[in-house]
KEPAZA-878721 format. One record per residue (C-alpha): x, y, z. Coordinates in pm, whole numbers, padded with zeros to 5 digits, always signed. Example, Ala and Ser with C-alpha at 12.3 -4.5 7.8 and 13.67 -1.06 7.14 Angstrom:
<atoms>
+01230-00450+00780
+01367-00106+00714
</atoms>
This chain:
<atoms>
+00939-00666-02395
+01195-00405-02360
+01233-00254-02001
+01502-00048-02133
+01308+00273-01929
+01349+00576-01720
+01340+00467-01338
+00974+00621-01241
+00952+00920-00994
+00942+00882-00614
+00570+00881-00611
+00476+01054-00270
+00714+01359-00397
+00450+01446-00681
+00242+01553-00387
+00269+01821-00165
+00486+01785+00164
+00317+01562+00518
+00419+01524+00881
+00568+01165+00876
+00502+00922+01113
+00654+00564+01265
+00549+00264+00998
+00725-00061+01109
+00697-00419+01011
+00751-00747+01171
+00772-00888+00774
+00972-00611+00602
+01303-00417+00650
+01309-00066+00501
+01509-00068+00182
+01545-00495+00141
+01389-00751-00110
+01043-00831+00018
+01013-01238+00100
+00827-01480-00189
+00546-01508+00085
+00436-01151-00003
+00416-01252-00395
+00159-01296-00567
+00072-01654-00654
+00311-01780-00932
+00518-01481-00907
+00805-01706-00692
+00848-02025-00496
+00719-02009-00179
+00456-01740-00302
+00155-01727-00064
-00051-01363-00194
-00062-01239+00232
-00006-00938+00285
+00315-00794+00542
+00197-00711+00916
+00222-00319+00969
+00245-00144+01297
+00219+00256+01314
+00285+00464+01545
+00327+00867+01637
+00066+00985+01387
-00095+01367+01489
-00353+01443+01742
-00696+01476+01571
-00639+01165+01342
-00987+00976+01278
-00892+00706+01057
-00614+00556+00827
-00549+00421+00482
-00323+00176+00416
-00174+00098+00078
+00101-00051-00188
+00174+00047-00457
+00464-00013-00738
+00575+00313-00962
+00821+00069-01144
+00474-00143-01328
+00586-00086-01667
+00267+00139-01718
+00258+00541-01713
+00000+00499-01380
+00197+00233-01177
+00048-00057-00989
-00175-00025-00719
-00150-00347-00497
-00383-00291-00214
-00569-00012-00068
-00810-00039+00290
-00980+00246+00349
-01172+00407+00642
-00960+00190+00931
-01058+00311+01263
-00830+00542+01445
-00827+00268+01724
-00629+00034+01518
-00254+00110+01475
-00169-00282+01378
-00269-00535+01072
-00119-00916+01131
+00062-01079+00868
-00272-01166+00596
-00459-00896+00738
-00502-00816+00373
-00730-01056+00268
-01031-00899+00401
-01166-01169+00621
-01222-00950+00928
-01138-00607+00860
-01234-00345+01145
-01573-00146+01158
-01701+00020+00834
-01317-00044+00713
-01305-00202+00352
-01129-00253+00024
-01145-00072-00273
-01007-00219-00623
-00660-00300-00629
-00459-00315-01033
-00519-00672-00950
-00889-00612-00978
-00977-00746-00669
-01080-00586-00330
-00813-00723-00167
-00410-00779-00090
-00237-00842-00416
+00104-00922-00416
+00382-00795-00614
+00486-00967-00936
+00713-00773-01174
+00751-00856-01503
+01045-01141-01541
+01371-00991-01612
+01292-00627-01512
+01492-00457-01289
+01368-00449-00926
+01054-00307-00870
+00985-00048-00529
+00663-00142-00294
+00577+00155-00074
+00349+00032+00208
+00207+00340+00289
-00048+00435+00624
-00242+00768+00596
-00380+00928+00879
-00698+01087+00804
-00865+01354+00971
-01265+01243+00927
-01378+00892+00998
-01462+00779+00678
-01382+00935+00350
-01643+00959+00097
-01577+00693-00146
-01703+00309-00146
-01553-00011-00220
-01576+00065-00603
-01381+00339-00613
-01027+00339-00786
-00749+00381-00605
-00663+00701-00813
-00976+00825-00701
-00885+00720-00245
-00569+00921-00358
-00733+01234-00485
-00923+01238-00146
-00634+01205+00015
-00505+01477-00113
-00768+01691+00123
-00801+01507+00397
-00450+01352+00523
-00280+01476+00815
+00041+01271+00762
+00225+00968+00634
+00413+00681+00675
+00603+00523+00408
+00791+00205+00447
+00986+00057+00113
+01096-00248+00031
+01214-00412-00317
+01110-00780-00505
+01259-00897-00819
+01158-01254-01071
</atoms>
């Protein structure tokens, strides 16, 4: 395959302009290579398929609920890679532990929706070998109803869209992983 390609748009500046907010990560630091752990299976040694743990913080009065996603603009597909997308997380919870992402014991009425993986679930990142690094942006949108109206079949395209009327603001944290 030739990855001989135009490095893809900042996604989040295709939309229009949010309050930010504080996303940290006991896992991550803004701007480095992601660890194998984060992988998806195969991807690396040491790959595990858990998801980071997020914190978030400083998000606007009147938020009801979050999203939290990944996704990868660099996939070497025009729509990118969606990696993981939880929808409808209580406004109580500001935290997800390190595997949070496998959907064990996800918060009231929160839940998965289809991931580029296609599974309702974490998936980790695994670029093409030999490409160029790829961008994650872990991403938490705060929401202002409790639950948006989609279900767990929904695409992520389609979370996205309705988050394009009901987000109040967001927090972007971006790391890197290379094969």
């Amino acid at each position: 395959m030739d990855f001989d390609r135009p490095i893809a748009q900042e996604p989040y500046e295709k939309l229009g302009s949010l309050p930010s907010f504080q996303l940290t990560s006991s896992d991550l630091q803004p701007g480095e290579p992601m660890g194998a752990r984060f992988a998806y299976n195969g991807a690396a040694d040491g790959a595990e398929n858990v998801s980071p743990a997020l914190s978030w913080s400083g998000f606007p009065d009147g938020t009801k609920s979050f999203v939290v996603s990944c996704y990868d603009p660099d996939a070497p597909t025009p729509s990118g890679f969606w990696h993981w997308m939880l929808v409808n997380l209580p406004a109580s919870v500001t935290s997800l532990e390190t595997g949070a992402g496998d959907g064990s014991n996800l918060p009231g009425g929160s839940f998965h929706v289809r991931s580029d993986w296609g599974t309702k679930d974490y998936g980790g990142a695994y670029p093409p070998d030999g490409d160029r690094a790829h961008r994650y942006y872990f991403v938490v949108h705060a929401v202002d109803v409790d639950a948006l109206d989609v279900d767990s079949d929904a695409s992520a395209a389609v979370v996205s869209f309705n988050l394009a009327f009901h987000a109040l603001a967001r927090a972007e944290l971006k790391v890197t992983f290379q094969r």
